[in-house]
Structures are given as C-alpha cells and as structure tokens.
C-alpha positions as CSV (number, residue, x, y, z in Angstrom):
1,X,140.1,113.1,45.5
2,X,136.4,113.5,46.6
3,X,137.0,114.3,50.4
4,X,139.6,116.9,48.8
5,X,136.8,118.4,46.7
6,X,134.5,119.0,49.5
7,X,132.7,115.8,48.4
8,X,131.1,117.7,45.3
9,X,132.2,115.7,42.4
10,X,130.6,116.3,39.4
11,X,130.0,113.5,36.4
12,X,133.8,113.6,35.4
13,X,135.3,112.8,38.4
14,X,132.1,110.4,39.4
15,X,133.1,108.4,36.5
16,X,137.1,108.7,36.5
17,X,136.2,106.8,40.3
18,X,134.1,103.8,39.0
19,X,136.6,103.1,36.1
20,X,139.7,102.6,38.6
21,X,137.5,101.0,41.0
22,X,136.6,98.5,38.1
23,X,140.1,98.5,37.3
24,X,141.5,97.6,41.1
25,X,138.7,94.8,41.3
26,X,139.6,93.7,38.3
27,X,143.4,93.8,39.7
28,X,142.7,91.9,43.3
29,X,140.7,89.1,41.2
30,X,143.6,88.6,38.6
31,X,146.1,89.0,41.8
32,X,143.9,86.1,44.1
33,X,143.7,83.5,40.6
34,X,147.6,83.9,40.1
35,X,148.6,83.4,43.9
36,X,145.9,79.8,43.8
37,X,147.4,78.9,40.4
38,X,144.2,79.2,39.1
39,X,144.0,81.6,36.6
40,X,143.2,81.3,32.8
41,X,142.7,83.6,30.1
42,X,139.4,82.6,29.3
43,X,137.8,84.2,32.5
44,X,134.8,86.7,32.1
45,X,136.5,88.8,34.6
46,X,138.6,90.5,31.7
47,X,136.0,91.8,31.0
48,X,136.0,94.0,34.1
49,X,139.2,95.6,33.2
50,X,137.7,96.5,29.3
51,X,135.0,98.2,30.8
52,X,136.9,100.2,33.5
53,X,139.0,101.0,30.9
54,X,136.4,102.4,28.8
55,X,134.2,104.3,31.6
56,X,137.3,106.2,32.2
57,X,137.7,107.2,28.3
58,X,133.7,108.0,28.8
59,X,135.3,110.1,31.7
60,X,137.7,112.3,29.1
61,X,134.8,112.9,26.9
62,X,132.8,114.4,29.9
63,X,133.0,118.1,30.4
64,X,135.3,119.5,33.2
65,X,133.7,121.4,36.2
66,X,135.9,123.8,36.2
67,X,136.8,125.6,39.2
68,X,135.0,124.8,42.5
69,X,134.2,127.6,44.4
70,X,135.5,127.2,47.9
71,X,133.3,125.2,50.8
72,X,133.7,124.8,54.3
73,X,133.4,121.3,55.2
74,X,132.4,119.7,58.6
75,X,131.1,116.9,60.3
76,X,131.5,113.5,59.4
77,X,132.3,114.6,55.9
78,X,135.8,116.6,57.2
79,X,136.7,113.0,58.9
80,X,136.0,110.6,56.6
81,X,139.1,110.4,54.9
82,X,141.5,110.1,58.1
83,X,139.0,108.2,59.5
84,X,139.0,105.5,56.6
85,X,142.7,105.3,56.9
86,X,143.1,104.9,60.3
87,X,140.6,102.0,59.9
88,X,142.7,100.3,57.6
89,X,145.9,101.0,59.4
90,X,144.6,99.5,62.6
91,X,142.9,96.3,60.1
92,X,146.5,95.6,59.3
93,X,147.8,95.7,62.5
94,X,145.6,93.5,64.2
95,X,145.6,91.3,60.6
96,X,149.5,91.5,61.7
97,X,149.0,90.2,64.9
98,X,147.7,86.6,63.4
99,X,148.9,86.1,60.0
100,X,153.0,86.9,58.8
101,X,152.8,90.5,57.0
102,X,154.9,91.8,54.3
103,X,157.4,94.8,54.8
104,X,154.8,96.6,52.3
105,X,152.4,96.2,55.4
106,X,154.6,98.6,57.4
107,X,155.0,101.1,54.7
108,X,151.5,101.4,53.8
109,X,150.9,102.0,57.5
110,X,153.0,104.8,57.9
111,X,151.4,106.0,54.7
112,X,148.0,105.9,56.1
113,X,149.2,107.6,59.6
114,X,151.0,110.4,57.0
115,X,147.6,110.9,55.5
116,X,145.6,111.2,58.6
117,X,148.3,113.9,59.8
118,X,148.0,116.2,56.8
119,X,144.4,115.8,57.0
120,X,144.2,117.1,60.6
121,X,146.6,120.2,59.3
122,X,144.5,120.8,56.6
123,X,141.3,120.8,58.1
124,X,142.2,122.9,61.4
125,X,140.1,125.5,62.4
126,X,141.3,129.3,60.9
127,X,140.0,132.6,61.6
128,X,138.9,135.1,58.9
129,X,142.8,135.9,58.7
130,X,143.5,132.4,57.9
131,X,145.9,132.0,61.0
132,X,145.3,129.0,63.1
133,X,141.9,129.9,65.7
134,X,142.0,129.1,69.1
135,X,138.1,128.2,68.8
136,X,136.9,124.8,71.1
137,X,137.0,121.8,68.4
138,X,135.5,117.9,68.9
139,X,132.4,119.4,70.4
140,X,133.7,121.4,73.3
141,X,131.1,124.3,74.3
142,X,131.5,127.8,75.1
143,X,130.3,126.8,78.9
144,X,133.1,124.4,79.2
145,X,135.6,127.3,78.9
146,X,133.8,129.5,81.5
C-alpha cells in the first residue's frame, strides 16, 4: 500500500502498517509454538496480538489524508516493491532446492512474479498524452542512441 502511495503515508496508514505487522508476528510466533508442540496460553506473546489489535483501532480514530495529489516516483523507490518480491520468490526457490516445499510455495511464487509484472506495467514510462514513451529507461543515455 505504501509503494502504491508514492511512499507518502500519513499517520493513518503509518499506524494501520504497525498494527498488522504486530498482528503477523504475533501470527508466525503462535504458528512456530503450535508446529514444536509447545505452545501454552499463558505466553506474553498474546499480548502482541492485543496491542496490534488496538494500534489499528488507534488507526480508525486518526484522520484520513484525504486525497493525494499525484507524484512521479523514481529511483529505488519505483522498484522496491517488485524488487522485494522477486527477492522472496527467488528465497523460496533456492529454500526449495534443500528443504521439501508445500504446493502454497508455488502459488505464492507465481503471485510474487504477478506482482512484479503489474508493477513494471504500472510504472512504464508515459508521455504527457499518457500513451506508452519510447524514452531510454535503466539508465540508457541520449548518446547511446546516437
């Protein structure tokens, strides 16, 4: 959601981030204890799902941006996002190569690849028509064409 916002998320959406990042730590600790048989209720890491849950209530009580007016991103910030998910596409694969993977393994992957093609797509270059520009991209000059 941030790389789709042009990276400018205000307090609302700042917050709305921690509290389901709270929330899927809280997740992958309860998922690890189950799998070793260890798990108990009386754990302090409940407590990591209470107060995910709550920053994200904080998060409703927060006042919406609004509209964001429109930004041109470039650089390492247009990338990030398809870069991220080709990093964990590849992780799994080569986690594939040495350990027996789930069928979930292969979806996510084409997931990942699915997001990294509608992020090239969305972030090709356009003229000021909005058609598709013929302009050098990955840091091909003007001399290289001459």
């Amino acid at each position: 959601m941030f790389a789709l916002m042009g990276w400018r998320a205000g307090p609302m959406w700042r917050a709305l981030g921690l509290g389901f990042v709270a929330l899927g730590i809280a997740d992958a600790i309860y998922s690890v204890d189950v799998l070793s048989h260890s798990y108990r209720a009386d754990t302090g890491f409940d407590a990591v799902w209470l107060a995910g849950s709550m920053v994200i209530a904080y998060a409703a009580w927060l006042p919406h941006p609004g509209e964001l007016a429109p930004v041109t991103v470039s650089g390492w910030k247009a990338i990030a996002l398809p870069l991220s998910a080709q990093v964990l596409a590849v992780t799994l694969q080569i986690y594939g190569l040495f350990a027996e993977v789930p069928r979930s393994e292969r979806i996510l992957t084409v997931v990942v690849l699915f997001i990294a093609m509608v992020q090239i797509v969305v972030t090709r270059p356009r003229d000021a028509r909005g058609q598709a520009s013929s302009r050098p991209v990955c840091g091909a000059s003007r001399s290289a064409k001459m």
